[in-house]
N, C-alpha and C positions, 0 to 999 in steps of 0.2 A: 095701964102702962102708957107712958110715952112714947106720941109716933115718932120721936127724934131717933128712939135705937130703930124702929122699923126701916124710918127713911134712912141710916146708917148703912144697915145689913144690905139691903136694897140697891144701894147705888156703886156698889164697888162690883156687882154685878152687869148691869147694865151695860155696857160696851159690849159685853162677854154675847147677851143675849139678841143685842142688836145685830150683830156680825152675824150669829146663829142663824136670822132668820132672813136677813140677807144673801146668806149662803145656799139658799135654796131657791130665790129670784129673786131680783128686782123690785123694790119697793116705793112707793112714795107713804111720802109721812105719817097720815093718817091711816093708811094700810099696814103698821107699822104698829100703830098703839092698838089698831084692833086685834090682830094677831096676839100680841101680847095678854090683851081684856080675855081674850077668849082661848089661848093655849094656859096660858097663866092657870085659869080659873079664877079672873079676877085682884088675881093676888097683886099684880100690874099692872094700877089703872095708872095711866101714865097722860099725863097733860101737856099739850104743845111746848111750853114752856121748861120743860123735862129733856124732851126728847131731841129738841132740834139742838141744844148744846151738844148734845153728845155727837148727833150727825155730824154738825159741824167741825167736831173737836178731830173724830175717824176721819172725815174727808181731810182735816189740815195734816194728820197724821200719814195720809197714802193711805187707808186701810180701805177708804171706800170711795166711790167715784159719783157724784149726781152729774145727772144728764135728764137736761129738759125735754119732755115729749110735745110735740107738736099740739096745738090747739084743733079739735077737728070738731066740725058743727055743734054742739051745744057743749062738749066736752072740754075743760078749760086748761092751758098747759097746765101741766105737774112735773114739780122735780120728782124722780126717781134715783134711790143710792143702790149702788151695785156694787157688791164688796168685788177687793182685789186681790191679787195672789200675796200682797204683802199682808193684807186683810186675815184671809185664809191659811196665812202661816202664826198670824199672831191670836187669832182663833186658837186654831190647834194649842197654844204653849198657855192661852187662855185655860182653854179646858181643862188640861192637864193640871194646872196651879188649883182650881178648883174642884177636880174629883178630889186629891189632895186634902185639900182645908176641908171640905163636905164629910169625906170620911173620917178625917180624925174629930170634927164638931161631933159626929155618930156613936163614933166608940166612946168618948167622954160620956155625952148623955146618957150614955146606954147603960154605965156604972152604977 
């Protein structure tokens, strides 16, 4: 099969998933696609080139906020994005649109 319907299915998610795991702290970028690698189960290998549009897109949007951490002896600054309360509302109406789709994809297959 085609990774073009994977990469399809895939990305109309992502915002959804980003916000999710910012809503539990603070992340910089690369902390960000590992979560993914490893809550995923791999299913979200996700490559810089992926992930910082979307950042970017959430922070023009108000959903999430970076803020540079200080450089401390060998540690080098890092942006961190920390979702906002408009973040956190567009989440919620996120999810919801997605238990939604998720369950009617289920009952279809399930026939």
């Amino acid at each position: 099969m085609n990774d073009k319907y994977e990469r399809q299915m895939k990305k109309g998610i992502l915002d959804m998933l980003v916000l999710k795991l910012l809503g539990q702290e603070p992340k910089y970028g690369y902390q960000i696609i590992q979560e993914m690698r490893e809550r995923g189960g791999e299913v979200f290998l996700l490559k810089d080139g992926t992930l910082y549009p979307i950042l970017y897109r959430l922070e023009e949007d108000g959903l999430v906020i970076g803020r540079w951490s200080e450089a401390e002896g060998k540690q080098v600054a890092r942006k961190y994005y920390e979702i906002t309360a408009a973040g956190r509302e567009a989440f919620g109406r996120m999810e919801t649109v997605w238990k939604n789709i998720s369950g009617g994809v289920e009952r279809i297959m399930e026939e």
